[in-house]
PDB file with SEQRES, HELIX, SHEET and CRYST1 records, atoms N, CA, C and O in Angstrom:
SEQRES   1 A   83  UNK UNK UNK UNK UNK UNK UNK UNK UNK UNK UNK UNK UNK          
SEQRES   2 A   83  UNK UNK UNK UNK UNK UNK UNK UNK UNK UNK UNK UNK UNK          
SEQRES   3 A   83  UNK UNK UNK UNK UNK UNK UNK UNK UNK UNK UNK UNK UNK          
SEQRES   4 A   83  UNK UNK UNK UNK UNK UNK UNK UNK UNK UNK UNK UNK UNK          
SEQRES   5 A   83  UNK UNK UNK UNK UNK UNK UNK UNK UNK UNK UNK UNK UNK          
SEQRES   6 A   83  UNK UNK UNK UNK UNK UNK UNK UNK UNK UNK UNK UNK UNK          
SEQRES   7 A   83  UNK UNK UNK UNK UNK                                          
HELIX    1 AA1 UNK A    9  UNK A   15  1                                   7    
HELIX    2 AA2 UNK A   31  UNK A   38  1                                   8    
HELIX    3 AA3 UNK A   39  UNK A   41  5                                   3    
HELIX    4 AA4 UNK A   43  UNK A   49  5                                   7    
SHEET    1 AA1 4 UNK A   3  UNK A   6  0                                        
SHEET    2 AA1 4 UNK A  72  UNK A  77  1                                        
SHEET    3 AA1 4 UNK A  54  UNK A  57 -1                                        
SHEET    4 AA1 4 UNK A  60  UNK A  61 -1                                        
CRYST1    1.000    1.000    1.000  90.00  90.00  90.00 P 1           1          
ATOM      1  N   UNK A   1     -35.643  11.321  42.155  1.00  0.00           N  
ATOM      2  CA  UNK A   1     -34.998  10.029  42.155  1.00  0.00           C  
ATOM      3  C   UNK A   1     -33.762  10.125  41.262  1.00  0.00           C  
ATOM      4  O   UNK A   1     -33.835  10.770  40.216  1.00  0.00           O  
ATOM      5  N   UNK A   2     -32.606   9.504  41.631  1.00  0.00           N  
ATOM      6  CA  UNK A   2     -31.307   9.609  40.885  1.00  0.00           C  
ATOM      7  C   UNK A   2     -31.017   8.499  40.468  1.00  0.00           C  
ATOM      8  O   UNK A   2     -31.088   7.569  41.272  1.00  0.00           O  
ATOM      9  N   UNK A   3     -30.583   8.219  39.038  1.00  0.00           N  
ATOM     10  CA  UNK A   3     -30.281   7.253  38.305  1.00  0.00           C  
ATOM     11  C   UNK A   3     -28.727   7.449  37.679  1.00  0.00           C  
ATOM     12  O   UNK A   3     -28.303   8.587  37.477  1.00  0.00           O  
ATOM     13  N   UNK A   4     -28.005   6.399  37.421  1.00  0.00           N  
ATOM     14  CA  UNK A   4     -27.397   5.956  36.617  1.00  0.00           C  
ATOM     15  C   UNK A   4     -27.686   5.583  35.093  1.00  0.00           C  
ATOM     16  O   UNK A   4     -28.443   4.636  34.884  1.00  0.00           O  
ATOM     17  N   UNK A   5     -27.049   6.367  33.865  1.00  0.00           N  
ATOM     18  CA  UNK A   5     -27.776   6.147  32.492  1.00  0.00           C  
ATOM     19  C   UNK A   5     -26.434   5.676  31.707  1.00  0.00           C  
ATOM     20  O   UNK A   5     -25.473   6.400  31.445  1.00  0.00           O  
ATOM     21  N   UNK A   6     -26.543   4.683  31.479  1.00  0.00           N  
ATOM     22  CA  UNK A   6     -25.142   4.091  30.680  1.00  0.00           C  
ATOM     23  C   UNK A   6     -25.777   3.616  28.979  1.00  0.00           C  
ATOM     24  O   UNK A   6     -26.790   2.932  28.830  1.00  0.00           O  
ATOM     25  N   UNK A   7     -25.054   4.072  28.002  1.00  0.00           N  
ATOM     26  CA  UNK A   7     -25.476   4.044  26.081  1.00  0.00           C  
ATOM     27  C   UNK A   7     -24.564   3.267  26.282  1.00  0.00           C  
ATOM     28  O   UNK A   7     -23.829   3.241  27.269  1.00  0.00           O  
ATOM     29  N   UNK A   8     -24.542   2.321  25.016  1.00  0.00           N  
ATOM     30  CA  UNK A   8     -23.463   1.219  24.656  1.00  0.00           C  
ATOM     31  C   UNK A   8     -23.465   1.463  22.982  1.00  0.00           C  
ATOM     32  O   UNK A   8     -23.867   2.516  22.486  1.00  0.00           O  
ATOM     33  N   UNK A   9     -23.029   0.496  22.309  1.00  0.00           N  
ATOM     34  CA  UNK A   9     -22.240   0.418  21.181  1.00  0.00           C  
ATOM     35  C   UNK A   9     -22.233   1.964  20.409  1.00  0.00           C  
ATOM     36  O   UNK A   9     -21.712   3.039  20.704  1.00  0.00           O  
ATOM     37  N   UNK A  10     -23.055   1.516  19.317  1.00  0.00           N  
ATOM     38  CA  UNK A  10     -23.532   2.418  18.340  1.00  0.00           C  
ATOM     39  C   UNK A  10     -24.265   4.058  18.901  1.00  0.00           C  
ATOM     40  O   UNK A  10     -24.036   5.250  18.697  1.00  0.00           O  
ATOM     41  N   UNK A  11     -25.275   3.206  19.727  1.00  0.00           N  
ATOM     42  CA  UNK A  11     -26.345   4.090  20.040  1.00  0.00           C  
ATOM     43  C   UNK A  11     -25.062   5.525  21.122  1.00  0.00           C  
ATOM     44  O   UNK A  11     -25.274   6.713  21.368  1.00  0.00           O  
ATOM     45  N   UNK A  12     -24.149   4.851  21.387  1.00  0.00           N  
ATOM     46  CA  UNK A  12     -23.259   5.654  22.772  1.00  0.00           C  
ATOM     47  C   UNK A  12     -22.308   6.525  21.293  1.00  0.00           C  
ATOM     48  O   UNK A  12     -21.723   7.603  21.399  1.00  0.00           O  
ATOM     49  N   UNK A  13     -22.383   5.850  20.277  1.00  0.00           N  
ATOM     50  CA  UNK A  13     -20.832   7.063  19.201  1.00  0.00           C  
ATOM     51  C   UNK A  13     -22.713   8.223  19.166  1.00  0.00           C  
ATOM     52  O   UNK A  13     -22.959   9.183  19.896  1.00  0.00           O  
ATOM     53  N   UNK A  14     -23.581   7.663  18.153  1.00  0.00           N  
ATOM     54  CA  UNK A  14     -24.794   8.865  18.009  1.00  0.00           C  
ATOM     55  C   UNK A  14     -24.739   9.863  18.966  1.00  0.00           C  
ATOM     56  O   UNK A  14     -24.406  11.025  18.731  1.00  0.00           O  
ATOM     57  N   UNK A  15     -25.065   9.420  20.044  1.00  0.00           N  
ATOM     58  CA  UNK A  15     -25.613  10.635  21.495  1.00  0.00           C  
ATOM     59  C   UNK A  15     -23.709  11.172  21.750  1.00  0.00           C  
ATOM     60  O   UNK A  15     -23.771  12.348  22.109  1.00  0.00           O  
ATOM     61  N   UNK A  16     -22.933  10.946  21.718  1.00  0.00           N  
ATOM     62  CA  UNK A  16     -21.629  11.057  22.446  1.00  0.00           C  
ATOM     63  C   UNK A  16     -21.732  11.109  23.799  1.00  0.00           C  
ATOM     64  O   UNK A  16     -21.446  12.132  24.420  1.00  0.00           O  
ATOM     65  N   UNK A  17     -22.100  10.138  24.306  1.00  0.00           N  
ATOM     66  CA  UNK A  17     -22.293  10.056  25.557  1.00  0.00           C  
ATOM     67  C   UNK A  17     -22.307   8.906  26.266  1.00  0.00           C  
ATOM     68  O   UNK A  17     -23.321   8.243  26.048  1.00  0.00           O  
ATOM     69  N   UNK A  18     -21.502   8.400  27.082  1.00  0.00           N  
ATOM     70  CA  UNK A  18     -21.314   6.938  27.513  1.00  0.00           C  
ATOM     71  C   UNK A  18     -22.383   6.842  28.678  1.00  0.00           C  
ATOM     72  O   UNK A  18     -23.216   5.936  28.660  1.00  0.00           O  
ATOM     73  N   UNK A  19     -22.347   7.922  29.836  1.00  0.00           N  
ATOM     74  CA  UNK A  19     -22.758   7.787  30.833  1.00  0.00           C  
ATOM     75  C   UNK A  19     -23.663   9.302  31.016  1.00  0.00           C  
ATOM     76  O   UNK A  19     -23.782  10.307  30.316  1.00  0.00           O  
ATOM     77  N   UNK A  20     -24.311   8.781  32.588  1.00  0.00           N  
ATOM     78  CA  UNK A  20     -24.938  10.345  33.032  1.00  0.00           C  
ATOM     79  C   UNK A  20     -25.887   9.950  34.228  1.00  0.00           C  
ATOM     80  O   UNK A  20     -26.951   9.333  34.281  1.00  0.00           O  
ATOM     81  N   UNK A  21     -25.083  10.549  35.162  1.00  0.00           N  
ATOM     82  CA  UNK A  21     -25.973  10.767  36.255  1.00  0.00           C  
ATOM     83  C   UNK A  21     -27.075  11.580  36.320  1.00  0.00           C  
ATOM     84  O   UNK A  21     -26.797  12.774  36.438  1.00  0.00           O  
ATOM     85  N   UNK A  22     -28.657  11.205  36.264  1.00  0.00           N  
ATOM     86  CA  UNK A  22     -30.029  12.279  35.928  1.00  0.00           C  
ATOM     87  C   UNK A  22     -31.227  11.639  37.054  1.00  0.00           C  
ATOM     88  O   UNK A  22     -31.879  10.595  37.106  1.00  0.00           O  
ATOM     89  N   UNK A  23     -31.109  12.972  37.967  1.00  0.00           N  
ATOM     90  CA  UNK A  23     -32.053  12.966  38.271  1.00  0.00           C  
ATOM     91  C   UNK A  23     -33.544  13.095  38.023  1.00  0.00           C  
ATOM     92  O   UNK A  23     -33.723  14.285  38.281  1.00  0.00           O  
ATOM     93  N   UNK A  24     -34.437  12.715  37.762  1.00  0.00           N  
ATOM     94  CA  UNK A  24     -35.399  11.985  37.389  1.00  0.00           C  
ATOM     95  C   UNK A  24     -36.295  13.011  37.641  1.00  0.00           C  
ATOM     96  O   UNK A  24     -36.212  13.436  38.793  1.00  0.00           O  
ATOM     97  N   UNK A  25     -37.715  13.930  36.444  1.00  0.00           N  
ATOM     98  CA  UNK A  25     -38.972  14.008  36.963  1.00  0.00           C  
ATOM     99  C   UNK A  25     -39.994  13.609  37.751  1.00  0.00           C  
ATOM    100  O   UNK A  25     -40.673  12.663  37.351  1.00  0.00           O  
ATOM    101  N   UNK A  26     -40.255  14.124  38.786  1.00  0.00           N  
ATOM    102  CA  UNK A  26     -41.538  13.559  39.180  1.00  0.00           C  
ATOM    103  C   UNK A  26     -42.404  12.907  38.189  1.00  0.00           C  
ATOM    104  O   UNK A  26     -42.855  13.509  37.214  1.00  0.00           O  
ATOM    105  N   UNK A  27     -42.663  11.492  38.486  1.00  0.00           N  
ATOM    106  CA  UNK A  27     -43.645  10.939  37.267  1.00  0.00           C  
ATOM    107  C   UNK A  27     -43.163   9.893  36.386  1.00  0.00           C  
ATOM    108  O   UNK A  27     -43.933   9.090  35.859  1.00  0.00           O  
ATOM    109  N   UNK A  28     -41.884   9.884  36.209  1.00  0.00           N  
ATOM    110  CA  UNK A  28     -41.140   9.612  35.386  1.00  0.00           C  
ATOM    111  C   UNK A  28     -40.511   7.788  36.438  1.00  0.00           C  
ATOM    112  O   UNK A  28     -39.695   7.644  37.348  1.00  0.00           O  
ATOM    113  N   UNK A  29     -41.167   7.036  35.886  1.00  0.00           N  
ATOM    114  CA  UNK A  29     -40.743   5.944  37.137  1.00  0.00           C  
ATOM    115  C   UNK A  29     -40.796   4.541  36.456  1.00  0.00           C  
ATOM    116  O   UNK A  29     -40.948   3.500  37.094  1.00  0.00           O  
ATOM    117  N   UNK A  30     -40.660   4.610  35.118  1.00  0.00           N  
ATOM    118  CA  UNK A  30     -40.525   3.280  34.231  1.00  0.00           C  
ATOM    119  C   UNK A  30     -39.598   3.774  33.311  1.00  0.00           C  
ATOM    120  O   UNK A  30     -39.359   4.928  32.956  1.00  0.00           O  
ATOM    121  N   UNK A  31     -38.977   2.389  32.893  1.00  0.00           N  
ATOM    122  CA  UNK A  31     -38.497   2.290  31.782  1.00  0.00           C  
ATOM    123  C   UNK A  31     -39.190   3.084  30.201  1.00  0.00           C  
ATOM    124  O   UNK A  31     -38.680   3.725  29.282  1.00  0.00           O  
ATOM    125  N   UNK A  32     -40.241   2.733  30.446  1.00  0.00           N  
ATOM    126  CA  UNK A  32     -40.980   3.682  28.899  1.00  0.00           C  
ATOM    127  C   UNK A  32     -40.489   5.285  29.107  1.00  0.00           C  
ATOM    128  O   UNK A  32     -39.970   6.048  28.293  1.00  0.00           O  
ATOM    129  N   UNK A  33     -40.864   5.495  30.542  1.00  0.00           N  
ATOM    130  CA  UNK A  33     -41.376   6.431  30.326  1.00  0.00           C  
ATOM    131  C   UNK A  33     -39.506   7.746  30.449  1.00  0.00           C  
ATOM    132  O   UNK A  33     -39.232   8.856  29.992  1.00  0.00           O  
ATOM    133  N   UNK A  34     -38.950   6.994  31.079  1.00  0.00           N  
ATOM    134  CA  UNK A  34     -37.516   7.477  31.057  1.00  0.00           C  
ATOM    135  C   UNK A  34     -36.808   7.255  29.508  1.00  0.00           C  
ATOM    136  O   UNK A  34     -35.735   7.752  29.165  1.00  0.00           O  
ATOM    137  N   UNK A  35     -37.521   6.544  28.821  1.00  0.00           N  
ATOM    138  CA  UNK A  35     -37.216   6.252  27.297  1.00  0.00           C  
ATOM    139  C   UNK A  35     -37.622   7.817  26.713  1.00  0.00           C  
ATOM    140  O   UNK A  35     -36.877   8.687  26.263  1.00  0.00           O  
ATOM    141  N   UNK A  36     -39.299   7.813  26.929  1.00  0.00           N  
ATOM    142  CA  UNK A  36     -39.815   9.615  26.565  1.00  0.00           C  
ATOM    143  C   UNK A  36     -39.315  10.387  26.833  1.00  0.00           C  
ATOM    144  O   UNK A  36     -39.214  11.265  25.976  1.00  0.00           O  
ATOM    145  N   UNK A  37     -38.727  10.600  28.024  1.00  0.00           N  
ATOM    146  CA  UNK A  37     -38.033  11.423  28.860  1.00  0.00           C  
ATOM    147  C   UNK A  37     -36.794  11.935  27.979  1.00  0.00           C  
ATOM    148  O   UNK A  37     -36.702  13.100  27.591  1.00  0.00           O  
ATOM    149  N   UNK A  38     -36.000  11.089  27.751  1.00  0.00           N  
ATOM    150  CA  UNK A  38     -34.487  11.471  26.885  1.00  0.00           C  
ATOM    151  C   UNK A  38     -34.835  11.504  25.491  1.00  0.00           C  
ATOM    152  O   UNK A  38     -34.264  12.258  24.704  1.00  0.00           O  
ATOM    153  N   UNK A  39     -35.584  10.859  25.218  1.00  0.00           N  
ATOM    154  CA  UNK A  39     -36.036  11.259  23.916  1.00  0.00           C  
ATOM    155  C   UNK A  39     -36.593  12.511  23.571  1.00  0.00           C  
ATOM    156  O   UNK A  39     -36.541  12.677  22.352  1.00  0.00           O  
ATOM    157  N   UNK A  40     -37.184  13.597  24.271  1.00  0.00           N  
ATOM    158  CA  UNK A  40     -37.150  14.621  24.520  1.00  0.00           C  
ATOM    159  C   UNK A  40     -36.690  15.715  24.252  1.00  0.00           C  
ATOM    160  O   UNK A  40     -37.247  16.764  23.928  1.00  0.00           O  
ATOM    161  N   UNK A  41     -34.857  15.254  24.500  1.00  0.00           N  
ATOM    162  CA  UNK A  41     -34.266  15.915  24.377  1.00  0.00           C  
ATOM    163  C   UNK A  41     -33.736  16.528  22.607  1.00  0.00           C  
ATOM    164  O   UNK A  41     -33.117  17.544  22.289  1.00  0.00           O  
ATOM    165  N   UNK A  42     -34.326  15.357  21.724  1.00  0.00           N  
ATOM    166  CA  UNK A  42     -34.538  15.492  20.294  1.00  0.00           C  
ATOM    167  C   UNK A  42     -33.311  15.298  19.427  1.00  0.00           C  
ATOM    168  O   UNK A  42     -32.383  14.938  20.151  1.00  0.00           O  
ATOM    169  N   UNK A  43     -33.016  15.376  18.408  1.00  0.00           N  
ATOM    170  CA  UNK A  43     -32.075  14.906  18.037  1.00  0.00           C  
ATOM    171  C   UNK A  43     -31.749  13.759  17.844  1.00  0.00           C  
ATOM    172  O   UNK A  43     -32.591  12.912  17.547  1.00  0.00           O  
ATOM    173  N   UNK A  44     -30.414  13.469  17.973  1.00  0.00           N  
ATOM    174  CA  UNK A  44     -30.307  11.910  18.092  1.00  0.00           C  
ATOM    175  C   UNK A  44     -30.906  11.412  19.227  1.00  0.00           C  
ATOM    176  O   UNK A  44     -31.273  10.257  19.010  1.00  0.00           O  
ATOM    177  N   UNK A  45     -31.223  11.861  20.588  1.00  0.00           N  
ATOM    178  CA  UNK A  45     -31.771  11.255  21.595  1.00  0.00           C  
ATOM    179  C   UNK A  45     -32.883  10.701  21.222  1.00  0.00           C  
ATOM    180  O   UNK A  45     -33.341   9.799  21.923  1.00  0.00           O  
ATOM    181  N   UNK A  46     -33.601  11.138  19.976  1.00  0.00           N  
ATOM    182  CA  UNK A  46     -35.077  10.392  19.818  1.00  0.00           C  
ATOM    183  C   UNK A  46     -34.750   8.689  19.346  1.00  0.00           C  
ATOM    184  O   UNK A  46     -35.555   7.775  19.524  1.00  0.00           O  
ATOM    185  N   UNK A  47     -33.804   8.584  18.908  1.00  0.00           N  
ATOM    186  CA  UNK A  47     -33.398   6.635  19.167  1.00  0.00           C  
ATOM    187  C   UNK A  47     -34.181   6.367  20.235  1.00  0.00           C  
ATOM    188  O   UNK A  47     -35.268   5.816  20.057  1.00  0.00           O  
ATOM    189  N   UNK A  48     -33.839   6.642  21.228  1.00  0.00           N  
ATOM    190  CA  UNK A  48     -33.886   5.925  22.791  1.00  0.00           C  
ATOM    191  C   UNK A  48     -35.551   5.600  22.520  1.00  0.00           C  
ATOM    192  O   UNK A  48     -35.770   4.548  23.120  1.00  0.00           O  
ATOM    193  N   UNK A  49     -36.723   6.039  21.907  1.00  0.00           N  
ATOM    194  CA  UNK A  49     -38.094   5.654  22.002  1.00  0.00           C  
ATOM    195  C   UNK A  49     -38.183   4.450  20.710  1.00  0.00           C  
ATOM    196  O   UNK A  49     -39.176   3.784  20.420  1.00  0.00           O  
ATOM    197  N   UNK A  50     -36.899   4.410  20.088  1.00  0.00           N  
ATOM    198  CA  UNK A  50     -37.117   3.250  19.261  1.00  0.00           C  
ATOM    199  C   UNK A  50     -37.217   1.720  19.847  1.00  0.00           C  
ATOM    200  O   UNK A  50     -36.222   1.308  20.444  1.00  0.00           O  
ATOM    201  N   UNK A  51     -38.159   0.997  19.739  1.00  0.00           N  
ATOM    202  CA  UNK A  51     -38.702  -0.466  20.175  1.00  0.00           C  
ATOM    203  C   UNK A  51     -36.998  -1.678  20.288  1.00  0.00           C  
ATOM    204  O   UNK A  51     -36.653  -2.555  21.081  1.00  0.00           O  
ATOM    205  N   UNK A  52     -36.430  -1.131  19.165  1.00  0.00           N  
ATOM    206  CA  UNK A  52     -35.321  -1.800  18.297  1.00  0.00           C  
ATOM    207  C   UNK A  52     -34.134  -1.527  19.804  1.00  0.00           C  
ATOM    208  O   UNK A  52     -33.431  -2.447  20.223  1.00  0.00           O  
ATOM    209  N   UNK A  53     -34.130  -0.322  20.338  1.00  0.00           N  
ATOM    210  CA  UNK A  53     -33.059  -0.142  21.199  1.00  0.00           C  
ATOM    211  C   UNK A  53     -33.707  -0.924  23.095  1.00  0.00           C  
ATOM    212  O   UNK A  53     -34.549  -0.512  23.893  1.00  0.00           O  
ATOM    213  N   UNK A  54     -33.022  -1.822  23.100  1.00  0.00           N  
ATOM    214  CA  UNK A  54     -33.541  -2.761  24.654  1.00  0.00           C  
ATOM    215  C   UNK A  54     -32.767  -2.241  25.859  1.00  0.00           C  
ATOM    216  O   UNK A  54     -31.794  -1.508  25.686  1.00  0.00           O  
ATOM    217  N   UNK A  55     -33.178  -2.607  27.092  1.00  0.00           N  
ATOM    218  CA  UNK A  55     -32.763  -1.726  28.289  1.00  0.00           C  
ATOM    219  C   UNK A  55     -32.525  -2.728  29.045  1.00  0.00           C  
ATOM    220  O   UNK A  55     -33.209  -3.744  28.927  1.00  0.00           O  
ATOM    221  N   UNK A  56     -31.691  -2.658  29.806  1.00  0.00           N  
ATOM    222  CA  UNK A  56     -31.285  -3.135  31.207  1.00  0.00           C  
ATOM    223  C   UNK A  56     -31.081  -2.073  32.322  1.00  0.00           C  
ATOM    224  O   UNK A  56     -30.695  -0.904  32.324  1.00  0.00           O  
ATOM    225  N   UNK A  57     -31.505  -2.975  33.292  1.00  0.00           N  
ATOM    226  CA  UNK A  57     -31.942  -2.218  34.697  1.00  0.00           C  
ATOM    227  C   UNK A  57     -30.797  -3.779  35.682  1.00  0.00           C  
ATOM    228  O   UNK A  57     -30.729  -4.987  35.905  1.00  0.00           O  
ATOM    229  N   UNK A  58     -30.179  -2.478  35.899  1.00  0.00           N  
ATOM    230  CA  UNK A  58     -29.697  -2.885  36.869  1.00  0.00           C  
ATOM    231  C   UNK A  58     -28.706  -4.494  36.798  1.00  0.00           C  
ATOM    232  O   UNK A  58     -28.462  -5.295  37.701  1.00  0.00           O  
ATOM    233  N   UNK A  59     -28.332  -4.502  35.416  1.00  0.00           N  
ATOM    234  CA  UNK A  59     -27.181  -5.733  34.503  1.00  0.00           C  
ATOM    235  C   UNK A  59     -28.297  -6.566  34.046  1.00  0.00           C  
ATOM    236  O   UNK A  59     -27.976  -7.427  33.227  1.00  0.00           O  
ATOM    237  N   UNK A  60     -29.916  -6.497  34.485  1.00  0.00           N  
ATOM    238  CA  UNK A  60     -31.112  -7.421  33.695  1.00  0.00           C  
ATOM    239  C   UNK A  60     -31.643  -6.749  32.854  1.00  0.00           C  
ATOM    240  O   UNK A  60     -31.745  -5.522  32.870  1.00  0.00           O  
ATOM    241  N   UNK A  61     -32.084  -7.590  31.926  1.00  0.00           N  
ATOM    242  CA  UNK A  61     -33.091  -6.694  31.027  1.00  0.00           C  
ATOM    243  C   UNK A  61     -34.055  -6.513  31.388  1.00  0.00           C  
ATOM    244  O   UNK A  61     -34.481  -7.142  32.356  1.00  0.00           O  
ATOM    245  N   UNK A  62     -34.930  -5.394  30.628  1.00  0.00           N  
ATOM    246  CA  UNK A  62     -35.813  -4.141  31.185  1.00  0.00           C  
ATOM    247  C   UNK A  62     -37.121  -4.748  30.430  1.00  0.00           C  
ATOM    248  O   UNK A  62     -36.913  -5.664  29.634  1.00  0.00           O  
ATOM    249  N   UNK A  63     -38.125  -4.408  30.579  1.00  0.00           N  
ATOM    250  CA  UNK A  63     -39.677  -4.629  29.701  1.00  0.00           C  
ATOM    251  C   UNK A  63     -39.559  -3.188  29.650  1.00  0.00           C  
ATOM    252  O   UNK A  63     -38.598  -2.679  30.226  1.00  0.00           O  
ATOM    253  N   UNK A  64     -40.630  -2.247  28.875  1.00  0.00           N  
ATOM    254  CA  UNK A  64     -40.991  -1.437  29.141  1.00  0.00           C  
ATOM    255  C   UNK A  64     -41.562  -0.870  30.148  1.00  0.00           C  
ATOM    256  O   UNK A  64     -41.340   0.331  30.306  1.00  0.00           O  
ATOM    257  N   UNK A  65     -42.386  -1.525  31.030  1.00  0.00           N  
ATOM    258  CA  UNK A  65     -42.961  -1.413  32.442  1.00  0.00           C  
ATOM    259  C   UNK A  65     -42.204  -1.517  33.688  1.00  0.00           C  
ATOM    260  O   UNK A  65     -42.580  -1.066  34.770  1.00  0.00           O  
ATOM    261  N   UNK A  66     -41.230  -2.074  33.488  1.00  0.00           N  
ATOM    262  CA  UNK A  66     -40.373  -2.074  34.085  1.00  0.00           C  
ATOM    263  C   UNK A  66     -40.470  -0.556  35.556  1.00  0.00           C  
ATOM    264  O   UNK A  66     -40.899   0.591  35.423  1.00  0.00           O  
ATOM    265  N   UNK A  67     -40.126  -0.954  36.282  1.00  0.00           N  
ATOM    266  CA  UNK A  67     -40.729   0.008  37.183  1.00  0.00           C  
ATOM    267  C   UNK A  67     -38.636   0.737  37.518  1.00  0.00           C  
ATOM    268  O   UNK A  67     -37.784  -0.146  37.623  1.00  0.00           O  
ATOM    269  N   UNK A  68     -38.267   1.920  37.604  1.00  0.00           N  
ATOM    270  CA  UNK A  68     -37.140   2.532  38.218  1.00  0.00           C  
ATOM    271  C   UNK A  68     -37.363   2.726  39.334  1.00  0.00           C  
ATOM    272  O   UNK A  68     -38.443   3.192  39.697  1.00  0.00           O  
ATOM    273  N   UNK A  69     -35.937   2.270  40.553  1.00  0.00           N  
ATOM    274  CA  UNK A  69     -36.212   3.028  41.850  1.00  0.00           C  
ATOM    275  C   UNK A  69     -35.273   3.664  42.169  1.00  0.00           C  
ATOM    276  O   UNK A  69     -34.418   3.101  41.484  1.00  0.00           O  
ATOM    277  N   UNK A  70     -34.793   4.375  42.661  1.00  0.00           N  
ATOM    278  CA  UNK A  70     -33.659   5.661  43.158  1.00  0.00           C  
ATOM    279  C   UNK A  70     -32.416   4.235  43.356  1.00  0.00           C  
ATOM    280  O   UNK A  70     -32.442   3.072  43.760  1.00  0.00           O  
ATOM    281  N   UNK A  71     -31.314   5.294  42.738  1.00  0.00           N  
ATOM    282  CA  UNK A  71     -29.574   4.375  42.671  1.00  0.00           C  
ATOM    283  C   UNK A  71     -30.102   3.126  41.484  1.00  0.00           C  
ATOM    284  O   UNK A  71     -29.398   2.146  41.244  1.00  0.00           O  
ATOM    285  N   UNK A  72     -31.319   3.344  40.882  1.00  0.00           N  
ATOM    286  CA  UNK A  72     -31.035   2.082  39.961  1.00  0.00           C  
ATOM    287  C   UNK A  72     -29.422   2.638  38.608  1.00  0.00           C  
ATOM    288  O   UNK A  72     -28.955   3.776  38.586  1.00  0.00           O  
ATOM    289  N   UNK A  73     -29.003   1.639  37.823  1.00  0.00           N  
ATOM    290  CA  UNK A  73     -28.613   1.558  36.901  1.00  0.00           C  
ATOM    291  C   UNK A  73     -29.000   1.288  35.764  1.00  0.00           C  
ATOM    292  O   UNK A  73     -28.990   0.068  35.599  1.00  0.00           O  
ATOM    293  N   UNK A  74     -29.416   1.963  34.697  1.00  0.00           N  
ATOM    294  CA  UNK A  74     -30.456   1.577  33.609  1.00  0.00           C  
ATOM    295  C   UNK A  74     -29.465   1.870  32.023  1.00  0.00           C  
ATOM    296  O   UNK A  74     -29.162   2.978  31.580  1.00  0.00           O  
ATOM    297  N   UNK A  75     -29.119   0.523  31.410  1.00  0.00           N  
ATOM    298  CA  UNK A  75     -28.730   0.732  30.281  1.00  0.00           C  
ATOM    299  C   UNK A  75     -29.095   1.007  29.059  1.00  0.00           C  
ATOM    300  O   UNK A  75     -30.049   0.236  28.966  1.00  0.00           O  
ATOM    301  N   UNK A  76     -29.031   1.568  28.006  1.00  0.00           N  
ATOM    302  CA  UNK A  76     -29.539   1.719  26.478  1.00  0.00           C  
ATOM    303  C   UNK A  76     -28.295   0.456  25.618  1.00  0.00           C  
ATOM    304  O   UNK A  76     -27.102   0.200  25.782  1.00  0.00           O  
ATOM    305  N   UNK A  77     -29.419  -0.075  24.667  1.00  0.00           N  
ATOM    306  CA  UNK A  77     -27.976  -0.377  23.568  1.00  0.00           C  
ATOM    307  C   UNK A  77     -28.990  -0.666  22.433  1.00  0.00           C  
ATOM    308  O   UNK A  77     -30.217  -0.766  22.429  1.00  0.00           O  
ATOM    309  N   UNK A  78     -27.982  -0.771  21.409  1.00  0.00           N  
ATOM    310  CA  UNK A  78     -29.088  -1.380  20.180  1.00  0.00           C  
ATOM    311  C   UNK A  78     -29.098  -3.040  20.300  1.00  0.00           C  
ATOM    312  O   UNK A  78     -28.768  -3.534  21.378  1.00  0.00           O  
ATOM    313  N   UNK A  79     -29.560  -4.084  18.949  1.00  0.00           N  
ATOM    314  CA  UNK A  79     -29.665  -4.923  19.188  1.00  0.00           C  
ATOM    315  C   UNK A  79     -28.121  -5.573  18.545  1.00  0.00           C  
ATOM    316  O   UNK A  79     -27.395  -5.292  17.592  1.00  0.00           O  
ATOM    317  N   UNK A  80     -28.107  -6.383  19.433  1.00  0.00           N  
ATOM    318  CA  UNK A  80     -27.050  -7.481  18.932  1.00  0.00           C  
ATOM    319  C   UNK A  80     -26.849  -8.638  18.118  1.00  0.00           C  
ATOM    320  O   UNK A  80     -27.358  -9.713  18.438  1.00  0.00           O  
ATOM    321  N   UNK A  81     -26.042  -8.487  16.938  1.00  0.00           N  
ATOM    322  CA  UNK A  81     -26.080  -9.575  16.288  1.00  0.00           C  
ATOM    323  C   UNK A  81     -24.855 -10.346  16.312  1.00  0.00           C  
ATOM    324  O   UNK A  81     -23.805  -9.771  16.596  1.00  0.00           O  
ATOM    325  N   UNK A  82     -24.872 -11.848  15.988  1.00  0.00           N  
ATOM    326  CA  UNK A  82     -23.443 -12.634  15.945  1.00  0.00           C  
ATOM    327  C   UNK A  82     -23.373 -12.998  14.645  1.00  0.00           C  
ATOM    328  O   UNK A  82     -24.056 -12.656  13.679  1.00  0.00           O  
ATOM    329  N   UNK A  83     -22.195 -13.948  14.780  1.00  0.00           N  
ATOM    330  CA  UNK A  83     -22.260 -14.467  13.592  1.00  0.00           C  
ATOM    331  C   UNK A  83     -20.893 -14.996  13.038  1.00  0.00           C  
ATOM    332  O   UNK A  83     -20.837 -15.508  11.921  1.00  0.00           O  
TER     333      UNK A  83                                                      
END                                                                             
């Protein structure tokens, strides 16, 4: 399955990486578990399993259960504050 992976603010200077087209493990078909997945990769990628960093799928936000399906778009960012 092929996804779209877009980082935003903070979390996108850490990884240096804005975007990334990744095709997907067998198995690998939620939001959690595409969280484990890049987190994986170690380093700064281990953010991405932090609770603190929220996801959008597809311009909505994500639950963890959130289910991925092939051509989705799935964002990372940290949290946002105003003020």
């Amino acid at each position: 399955m092929n996804v779209r992976i877009l980082y935003f603010a903070s979390l996108r200077e850490a990884l240096r990486c804005e975007s990334e087209q990744l095709t997907l493990p067998a198995g690998v078909t939620s939001i959690a578990q595409l969280r484990t997945e890049l987190g994986a990769r170690g380093g700064e990628w281990i953010r991405l399993v932090s609770p603190r960093i929220r996801a959008a799928r597809n311009q909505d936000l994500a639950s963890e259960t959130q289910a991925i399906s092939e051509g989705d778009e799935i964002a990372f960012f940290p949290p946002v504050t105003g003020g």
